[in-house]
C-alpha positions as CSV (number, residue, x, y, z in Angstrom):
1,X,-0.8,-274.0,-37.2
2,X,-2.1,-277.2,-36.7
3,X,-1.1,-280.9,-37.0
4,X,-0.9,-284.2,-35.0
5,X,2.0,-282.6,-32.8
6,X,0.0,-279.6,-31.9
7,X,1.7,-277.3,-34.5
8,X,0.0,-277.8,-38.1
9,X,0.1,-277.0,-41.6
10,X,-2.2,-277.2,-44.6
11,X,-0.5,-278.6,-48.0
12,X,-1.5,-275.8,-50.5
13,X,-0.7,-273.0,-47.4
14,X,1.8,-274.2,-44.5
15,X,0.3,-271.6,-42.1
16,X,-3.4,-272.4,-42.8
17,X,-6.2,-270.6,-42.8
18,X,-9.9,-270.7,-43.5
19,X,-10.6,-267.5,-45.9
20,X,-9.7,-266.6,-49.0
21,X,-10.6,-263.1,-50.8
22,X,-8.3,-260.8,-53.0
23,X,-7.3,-257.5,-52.1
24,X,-8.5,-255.1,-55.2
25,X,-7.2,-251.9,-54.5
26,X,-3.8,-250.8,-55.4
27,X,-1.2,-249.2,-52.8
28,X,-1.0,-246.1,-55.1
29,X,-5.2,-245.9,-54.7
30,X,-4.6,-244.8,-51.0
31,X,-1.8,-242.8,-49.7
32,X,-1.1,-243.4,-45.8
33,X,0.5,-240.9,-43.8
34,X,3.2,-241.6,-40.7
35,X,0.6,-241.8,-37.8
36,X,0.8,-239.3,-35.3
37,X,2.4,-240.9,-32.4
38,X,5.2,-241.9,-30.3
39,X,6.8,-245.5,-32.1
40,X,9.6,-246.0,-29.4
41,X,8.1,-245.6,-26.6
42,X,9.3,-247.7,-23.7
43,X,7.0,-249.2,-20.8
44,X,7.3,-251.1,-17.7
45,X,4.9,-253.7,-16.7
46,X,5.4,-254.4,-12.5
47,X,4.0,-257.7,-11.8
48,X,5.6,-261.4,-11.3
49,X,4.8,-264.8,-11.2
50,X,4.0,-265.2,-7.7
51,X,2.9,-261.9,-5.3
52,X,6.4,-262.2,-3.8
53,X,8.1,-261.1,-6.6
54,X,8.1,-258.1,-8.9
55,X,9.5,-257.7,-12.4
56,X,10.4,-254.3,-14.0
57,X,10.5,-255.2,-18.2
58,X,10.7,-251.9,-20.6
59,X,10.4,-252.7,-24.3
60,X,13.6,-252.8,-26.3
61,X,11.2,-252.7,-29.3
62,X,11.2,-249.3,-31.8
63,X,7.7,-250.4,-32.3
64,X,4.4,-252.5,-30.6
65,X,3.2,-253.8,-33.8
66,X,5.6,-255.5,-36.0
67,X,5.9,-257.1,-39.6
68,X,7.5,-260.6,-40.1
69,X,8.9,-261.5,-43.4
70,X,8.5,-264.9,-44.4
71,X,12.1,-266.5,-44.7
72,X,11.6,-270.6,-45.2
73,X,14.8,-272.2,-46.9
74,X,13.7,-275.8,-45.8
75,X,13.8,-278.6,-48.3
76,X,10.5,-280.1,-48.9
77,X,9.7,-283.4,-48.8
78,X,10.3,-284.1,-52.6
79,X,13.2,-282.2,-52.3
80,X,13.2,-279.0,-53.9
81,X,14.4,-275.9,-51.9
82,X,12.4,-273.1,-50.8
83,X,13.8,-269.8,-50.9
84,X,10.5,-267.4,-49.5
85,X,12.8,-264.3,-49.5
86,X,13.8,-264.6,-52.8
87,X,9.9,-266.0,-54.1
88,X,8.9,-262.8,-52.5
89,X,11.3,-260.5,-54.2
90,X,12.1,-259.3,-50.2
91,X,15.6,-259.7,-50.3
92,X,15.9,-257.2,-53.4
93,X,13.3,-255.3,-52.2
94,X,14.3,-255.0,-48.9
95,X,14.7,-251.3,-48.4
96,X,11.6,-250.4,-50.3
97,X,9.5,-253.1,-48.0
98,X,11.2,-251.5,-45.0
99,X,9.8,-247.8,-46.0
100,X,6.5,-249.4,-46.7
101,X,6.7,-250.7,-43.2
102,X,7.7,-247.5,-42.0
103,X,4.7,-245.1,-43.2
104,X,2.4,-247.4,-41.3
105,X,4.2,-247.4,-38.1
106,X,5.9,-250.6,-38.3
107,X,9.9,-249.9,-37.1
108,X,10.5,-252.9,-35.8
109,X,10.2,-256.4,-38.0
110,X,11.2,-259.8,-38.1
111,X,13.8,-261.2,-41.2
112,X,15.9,-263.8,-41.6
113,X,19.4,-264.7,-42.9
114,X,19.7,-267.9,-45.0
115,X,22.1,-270.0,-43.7
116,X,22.4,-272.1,-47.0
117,X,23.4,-269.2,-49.2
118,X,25.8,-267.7,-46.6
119,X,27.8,-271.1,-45.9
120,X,29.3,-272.0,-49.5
121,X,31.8,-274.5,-47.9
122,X,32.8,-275.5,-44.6
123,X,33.5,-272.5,-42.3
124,X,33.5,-270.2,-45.7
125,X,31.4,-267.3,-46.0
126,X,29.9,-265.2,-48.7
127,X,27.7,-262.6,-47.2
128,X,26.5,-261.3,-50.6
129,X,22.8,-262.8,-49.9
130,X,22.7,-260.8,-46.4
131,X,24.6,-257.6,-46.7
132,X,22.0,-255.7,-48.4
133,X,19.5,-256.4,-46.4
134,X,21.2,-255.7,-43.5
135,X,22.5,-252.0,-45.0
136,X,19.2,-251.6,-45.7
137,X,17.6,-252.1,-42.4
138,X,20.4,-249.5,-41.3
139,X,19.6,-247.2,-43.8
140,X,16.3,-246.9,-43.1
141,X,16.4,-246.9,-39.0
142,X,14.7,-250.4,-39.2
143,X,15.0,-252.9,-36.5
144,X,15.1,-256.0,-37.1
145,X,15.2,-259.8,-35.0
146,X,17.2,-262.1,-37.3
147,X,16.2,-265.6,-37.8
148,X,19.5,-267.4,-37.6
149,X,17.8,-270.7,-38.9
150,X,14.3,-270.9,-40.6
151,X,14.1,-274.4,-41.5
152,X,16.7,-274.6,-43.7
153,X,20.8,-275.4,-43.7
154,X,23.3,-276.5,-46.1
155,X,23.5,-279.8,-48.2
156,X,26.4,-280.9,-47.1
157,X,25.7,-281.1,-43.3
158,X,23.9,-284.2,-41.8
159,X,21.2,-282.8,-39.1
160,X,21.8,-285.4,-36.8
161,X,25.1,-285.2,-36.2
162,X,27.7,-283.4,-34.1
163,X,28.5,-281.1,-37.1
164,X,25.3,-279.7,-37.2
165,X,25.7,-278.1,-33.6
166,X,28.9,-276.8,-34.4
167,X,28.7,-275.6,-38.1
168,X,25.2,-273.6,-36.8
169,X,27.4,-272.5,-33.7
170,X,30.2,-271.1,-36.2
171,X,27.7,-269.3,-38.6
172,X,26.1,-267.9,-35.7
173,X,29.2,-266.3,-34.3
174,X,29.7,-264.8,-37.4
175,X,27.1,-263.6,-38.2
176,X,27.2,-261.7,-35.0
177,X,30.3,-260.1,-36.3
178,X,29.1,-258.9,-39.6
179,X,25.8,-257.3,-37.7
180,X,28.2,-255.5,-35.0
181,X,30.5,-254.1,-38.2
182,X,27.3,-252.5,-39.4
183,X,25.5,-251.3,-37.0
184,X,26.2,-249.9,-33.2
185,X,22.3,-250.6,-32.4
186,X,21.4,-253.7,-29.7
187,X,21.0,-257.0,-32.2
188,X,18.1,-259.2,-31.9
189,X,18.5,-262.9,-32.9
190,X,15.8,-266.1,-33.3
191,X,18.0,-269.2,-33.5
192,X,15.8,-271.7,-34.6
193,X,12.7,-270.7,-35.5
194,X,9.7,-273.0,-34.1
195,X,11.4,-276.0,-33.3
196,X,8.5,-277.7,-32.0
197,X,6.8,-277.4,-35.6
198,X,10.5,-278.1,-37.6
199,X,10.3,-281.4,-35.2
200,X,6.8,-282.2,-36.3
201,X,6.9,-281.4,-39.6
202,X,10.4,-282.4,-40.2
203,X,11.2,-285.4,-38.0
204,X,7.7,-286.8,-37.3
205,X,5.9,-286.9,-40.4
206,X,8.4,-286.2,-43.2
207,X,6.7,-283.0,-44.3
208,X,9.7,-281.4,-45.0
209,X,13.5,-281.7,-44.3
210,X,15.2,-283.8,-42.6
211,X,12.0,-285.7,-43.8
212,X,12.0,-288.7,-41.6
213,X,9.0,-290.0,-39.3
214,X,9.0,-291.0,-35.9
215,X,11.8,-289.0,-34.5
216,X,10.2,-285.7,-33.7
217,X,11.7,-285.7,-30.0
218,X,15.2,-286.7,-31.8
219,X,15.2,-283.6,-34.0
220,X,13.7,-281.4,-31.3
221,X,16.4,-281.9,-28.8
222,X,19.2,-281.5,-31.8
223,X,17.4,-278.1,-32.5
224,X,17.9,-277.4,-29.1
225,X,21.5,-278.1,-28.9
226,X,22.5,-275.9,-32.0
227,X,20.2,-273.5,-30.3
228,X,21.9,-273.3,-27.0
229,X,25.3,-273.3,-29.3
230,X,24.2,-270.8,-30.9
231,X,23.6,-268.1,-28.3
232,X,26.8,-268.7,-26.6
233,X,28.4,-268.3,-30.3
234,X,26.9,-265.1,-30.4
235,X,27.6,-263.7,-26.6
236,X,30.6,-264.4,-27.4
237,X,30.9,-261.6,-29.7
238,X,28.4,-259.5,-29.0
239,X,27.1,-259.2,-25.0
240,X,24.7,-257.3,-25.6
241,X,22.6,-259.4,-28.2
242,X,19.0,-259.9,-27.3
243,X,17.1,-263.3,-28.1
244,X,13.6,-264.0,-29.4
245,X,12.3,-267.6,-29.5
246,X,9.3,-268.2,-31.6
247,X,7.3,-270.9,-30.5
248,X,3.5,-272.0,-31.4
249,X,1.2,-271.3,-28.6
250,X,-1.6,-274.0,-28.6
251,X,-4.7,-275.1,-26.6
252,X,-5.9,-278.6,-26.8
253,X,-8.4,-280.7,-25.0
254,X,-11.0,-283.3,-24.9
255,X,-15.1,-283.8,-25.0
256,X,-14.2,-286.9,-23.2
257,X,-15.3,-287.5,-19.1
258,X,-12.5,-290.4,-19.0
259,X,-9.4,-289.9,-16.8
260,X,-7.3,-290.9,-19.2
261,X,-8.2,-289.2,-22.1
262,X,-7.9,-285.6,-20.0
263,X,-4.4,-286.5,-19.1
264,X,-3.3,-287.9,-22.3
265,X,-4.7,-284.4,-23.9
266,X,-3.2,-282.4,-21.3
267,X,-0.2,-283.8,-21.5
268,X,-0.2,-282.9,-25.6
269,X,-0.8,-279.4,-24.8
270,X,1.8,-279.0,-22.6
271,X,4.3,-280.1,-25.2
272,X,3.9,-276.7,-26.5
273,X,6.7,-275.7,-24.1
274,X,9.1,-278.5,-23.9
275,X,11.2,-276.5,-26.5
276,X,11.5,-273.7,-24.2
277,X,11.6,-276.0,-20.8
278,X,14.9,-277.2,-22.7
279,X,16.8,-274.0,-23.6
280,X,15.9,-272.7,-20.2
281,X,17.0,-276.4,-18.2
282,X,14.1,-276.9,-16.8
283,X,14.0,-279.9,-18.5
284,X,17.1,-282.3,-19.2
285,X,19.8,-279.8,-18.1
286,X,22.2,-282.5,-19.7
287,X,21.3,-280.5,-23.2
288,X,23.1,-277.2,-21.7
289,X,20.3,-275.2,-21.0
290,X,20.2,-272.5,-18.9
291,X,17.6,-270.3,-17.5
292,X,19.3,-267.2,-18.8
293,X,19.3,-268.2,-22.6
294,X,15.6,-267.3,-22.2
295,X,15.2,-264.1,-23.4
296,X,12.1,-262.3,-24.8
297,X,9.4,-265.7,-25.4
298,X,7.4,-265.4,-28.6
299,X,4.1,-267.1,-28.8
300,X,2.8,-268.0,-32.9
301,X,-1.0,-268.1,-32.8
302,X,-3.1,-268.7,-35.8
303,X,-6.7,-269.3,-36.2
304,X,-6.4,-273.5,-36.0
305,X,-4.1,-273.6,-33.4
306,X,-6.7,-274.8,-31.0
307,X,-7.9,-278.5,-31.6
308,X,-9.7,-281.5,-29.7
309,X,-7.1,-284.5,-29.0
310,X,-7.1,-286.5,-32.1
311,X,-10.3,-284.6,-33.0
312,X,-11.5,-281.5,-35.4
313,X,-9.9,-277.9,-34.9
314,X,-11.8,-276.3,-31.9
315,X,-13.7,-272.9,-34.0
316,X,-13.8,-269.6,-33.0
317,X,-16.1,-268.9,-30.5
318,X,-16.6,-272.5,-29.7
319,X,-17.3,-273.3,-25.8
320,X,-13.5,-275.1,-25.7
321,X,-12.0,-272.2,-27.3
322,X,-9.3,-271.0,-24.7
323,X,-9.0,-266.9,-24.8
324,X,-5.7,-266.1,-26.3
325,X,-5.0,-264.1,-22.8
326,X,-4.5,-266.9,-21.6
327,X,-2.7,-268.7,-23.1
328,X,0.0,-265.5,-23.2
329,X,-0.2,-265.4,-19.2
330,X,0.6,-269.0,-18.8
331,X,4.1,-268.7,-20.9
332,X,4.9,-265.7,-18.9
333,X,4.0,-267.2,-15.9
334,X,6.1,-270.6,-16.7
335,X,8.9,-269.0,-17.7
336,X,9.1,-265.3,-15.2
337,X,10.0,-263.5,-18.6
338,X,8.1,-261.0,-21.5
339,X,6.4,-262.4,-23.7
340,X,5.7,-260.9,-27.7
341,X,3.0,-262.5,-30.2
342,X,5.8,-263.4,-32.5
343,X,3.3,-264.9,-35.5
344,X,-0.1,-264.0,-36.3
345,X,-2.1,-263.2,-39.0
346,X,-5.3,-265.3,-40.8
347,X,-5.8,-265.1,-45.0
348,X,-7.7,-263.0,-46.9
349,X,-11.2,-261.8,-45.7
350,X,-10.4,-263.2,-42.3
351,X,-7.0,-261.0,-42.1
352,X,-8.6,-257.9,-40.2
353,X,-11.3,-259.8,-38.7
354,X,-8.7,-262.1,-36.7
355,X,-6.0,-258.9,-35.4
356,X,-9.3,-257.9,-34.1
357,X,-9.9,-260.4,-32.2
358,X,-6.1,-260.8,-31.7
359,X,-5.1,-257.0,-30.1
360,X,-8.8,-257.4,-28.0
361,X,-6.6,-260.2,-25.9
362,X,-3.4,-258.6,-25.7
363,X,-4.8,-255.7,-24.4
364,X,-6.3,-258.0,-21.9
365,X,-3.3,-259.6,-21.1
366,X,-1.8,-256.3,-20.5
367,X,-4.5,-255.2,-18.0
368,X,-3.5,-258.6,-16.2
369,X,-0.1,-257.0,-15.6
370,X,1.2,-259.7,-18.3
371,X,4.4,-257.8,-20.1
372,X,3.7,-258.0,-23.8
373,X,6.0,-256.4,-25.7
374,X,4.8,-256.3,-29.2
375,X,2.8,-258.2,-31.4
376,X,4.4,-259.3,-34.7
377,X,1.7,-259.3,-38.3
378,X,3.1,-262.3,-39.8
379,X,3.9,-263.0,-42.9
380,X,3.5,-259.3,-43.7
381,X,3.5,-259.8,-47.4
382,X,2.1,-262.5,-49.6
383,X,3.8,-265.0,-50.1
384,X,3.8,-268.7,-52.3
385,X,2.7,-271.5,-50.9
386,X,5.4,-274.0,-49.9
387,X,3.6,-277.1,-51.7
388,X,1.7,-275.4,-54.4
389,X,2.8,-271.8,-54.7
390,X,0.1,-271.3,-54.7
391,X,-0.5,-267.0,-53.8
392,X,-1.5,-267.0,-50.3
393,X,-3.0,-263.5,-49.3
394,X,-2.5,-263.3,-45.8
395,X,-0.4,-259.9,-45.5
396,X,-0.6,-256.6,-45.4
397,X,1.2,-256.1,-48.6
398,X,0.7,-258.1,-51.8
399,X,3.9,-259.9,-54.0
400,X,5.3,-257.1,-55.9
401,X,4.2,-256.2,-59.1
402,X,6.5,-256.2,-62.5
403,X,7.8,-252.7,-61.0
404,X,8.4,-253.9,-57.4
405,X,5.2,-252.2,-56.4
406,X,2.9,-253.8,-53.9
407,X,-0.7,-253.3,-53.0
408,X,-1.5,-252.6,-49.5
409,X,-4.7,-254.9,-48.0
410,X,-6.9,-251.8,-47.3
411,X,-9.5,-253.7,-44.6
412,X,-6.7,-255.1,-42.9
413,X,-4.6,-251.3,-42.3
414,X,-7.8,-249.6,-41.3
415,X,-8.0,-252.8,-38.7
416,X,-4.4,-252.4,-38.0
417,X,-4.5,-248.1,-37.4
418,X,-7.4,-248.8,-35.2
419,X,-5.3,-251.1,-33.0
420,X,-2.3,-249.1,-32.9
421,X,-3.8,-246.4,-31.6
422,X,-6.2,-248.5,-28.8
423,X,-2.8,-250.1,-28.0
424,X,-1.2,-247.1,-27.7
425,X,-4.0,-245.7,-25.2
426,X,-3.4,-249.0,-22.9
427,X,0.2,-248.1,-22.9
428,X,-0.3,-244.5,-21.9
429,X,1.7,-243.5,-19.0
430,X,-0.3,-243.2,-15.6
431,X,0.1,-240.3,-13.3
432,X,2.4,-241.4,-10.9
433,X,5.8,-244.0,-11.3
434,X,4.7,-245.2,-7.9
435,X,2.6,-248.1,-8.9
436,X,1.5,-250.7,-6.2
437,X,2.7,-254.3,-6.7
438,X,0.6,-255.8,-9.8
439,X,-0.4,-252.7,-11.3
440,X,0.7,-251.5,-15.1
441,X,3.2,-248.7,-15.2
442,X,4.3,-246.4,-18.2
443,X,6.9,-244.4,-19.0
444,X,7.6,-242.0,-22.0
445,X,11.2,-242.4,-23.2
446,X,13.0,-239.3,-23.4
447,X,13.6,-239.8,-27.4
């Protein structure tokens, strides 16, 4: 994504992309088969962030490779509502979408709950929007990291204000509840989903709600706030709930030899954390934050989130272009904690082209002893534009047709079965448990 703030968007397609082709051939043209593999298996990566320490992470994930619903309830700037779950035909499709998922190794994906539909008062709750989507998920062994808050949260709550922490807080919670009642499994949340972005788009330029300009930094610390809220709302109820924070992962820099223009660009990339430096405390502890509300860090990359400060997007295979490897080992490296691509995904011909690209630097962030713990194929379906509706083909699947039938993106499976199974080989488990500092360990679980 890419924008003035680092974290962009295009106005016919809000994650943007270069490519546009249409996928032909229809899911019925080409039965897949389960592959022919272990989906839960669990791994350790040994490593740290200095060679005095050593960190033991295994994967709490059913699967490596992931699927990620688009679930955007914002307001736009004009001030219709967005409902992406419902435009999709996802939330009555939910267990069909989860067995589609399913047959091509996906178990584990990422959904959301919309807080707008659940809230119908004050501290009043009709879970009728959520409930079958959650049974579904548990009817089909799915697992599946909530978004608590996709952009979007009732009418009758002012953003700014106290409320907002405490109403989020209090939906939170009980939302917690209603996932423990159904389900024994761990529960994996995402409280706010890419607050640097929601700041930008929301509080900086008036893209979309709270649509106002100039207070990006405002809204980003109030995001934080009902962030932080939120997971204590939750651990309060449920102590073994996991986190997931979703953040764009970015790279920019200059042409420029001047001192000041280097500083002033590096100083714009490294904003890219300051969502995370503020749940964690490392910056303003006043907020609440604490180093254990960071959890599993997700990093969103897409093919323009690399640009030159208040320049053009930095291409592919451009000079400047930073290797996505790295960019994953210096979040882990900040932070001491696993890291997961949580978005990422390009549109139509450039779909199987860019997870290329994308697995060929995880794996190499892997071999660097960085833990990645899956890598999430976002949106997984279609989905319409949030200015335009346009149909943006960027998933796996297409929108449904009049049956509830979607097509499957045939270049972009082969691509993706290819992957799984290179990934897969990196993850194999090495003959002996007794690895030296640094070096990759796996582990077969006994399911």
């Amino acid at each position: 994504m890419r924008n003035d703030l680092g974290f962009g968007s295009n106005d016919l397609c809000p994650k943007k992309f270069l490519f546009v082709n249409y996928c032909p051939r229809a899911w019925a043209d080409k039965p897949i088969a389960p592959l022919n593999r272990t989906a839960a298996r669990a791994f350790r990566v040994l490593g740290g962030t200095s060679r005095d320490d050593q960190m033991e992470v295994e994967s709490p994930f059913e699967s490596f490779f992931m699927g990620g619903f688009e679930c955007s309830t914002h307001r736009r700037r004009d001030g219709t509502r967005l409902d992406l779950l419902a435009a999709t035909r996802h939330d009555e499709l939910a267990e069909a979408d989860y067995r589609c998922l399913e047959t091509v190794g996906l178990r584990t994906v990422r959904d959301g709950l919309r807080w707008h539909l659940v809230e119908t008062s004050p501290h009043r709750y009709d879970w009728s929007s959520a409930l079958p989507m959650i049974r579904a998920a548990h009817s089909t062994g799915t697992q599946v990291i909530w978004d608590l808050c996709h952009y979007g949260w009732p009418d009758d709550i002012d953003i700014w204000s106290a409320a907002f922490v405490d109403r989020f807080a209090r939906f939170a919670g009980e939302a917690a509840r209603i996932m423990r009642e159904e389900s024994d499994a761990v529960r994996f949340y995402c409280p706010v989903n890419e607050m640097s972005f929601w700041a930008w788009a929301g509080g900086e330029v008036a893209r979309m709600n709270p649509a106002t300009r100039h207070r990006g930094g405002e809204l980003k610390r109030q995001l934080a706030r009902a962030a932080i809220a939120a997971i204590e709302a939750v651990r309060a109820v449920d102590r073994r709930a996991r986190f997931v924070y979703a953040e764009p992962g970015i790279h920019v820099t200059t042409h420029s030899k001047r001192r000041s223009d280097r500083a002033a660009a590096e100083g714009y990339r490294l904003l890219q954390f300051e969502a995370c430096d503020l749940i964690s405390g490392k910056l303003e502890p006043e907020l609440g934050g604490r180093a254990d509300y960071l959890d599993i860090v997700g990093v969103n990359f897409y093919p323009d989130n690399q640009w030159l400060f208040n320049g053009p997007t930095i291409p592919f295979g451009h000079h400047s272009y930073r290797p996505f490897r790295e960019i994953l080992s210096e979040t882990h490296a900040r932070y001491g904690r696993p890291v997961m691509v949580s978005e990422t995904g390009a549109e139509g011909s450039a779909r199987a082209s860019w997870l290329h690209y994308v697995c060929g630097e995880v794996r190499a962030a892997l071999a660097a002893d960085v833990p990645v713990l899956g890598l999430c194929l976002y949106p997984i379906v279609d989905y319409p534009g949030w200015e335009n509706e346009r149909c943006c083909d960027v998933g796996l699947f297409s929108v449904p047709d009049e049956n509830g039938n979607r097509r499957v993106c045939e270049a972009l499976l082969e691509e993706l079965e290819r992957q799984q199974l290179m990934i897969e080989a990196a993850r194999a488990p090495l003959p002996s448990l007794a690895a030296p500092r640094g070096q990759l360990s796996l582990v077969a679980s006994n399911d």
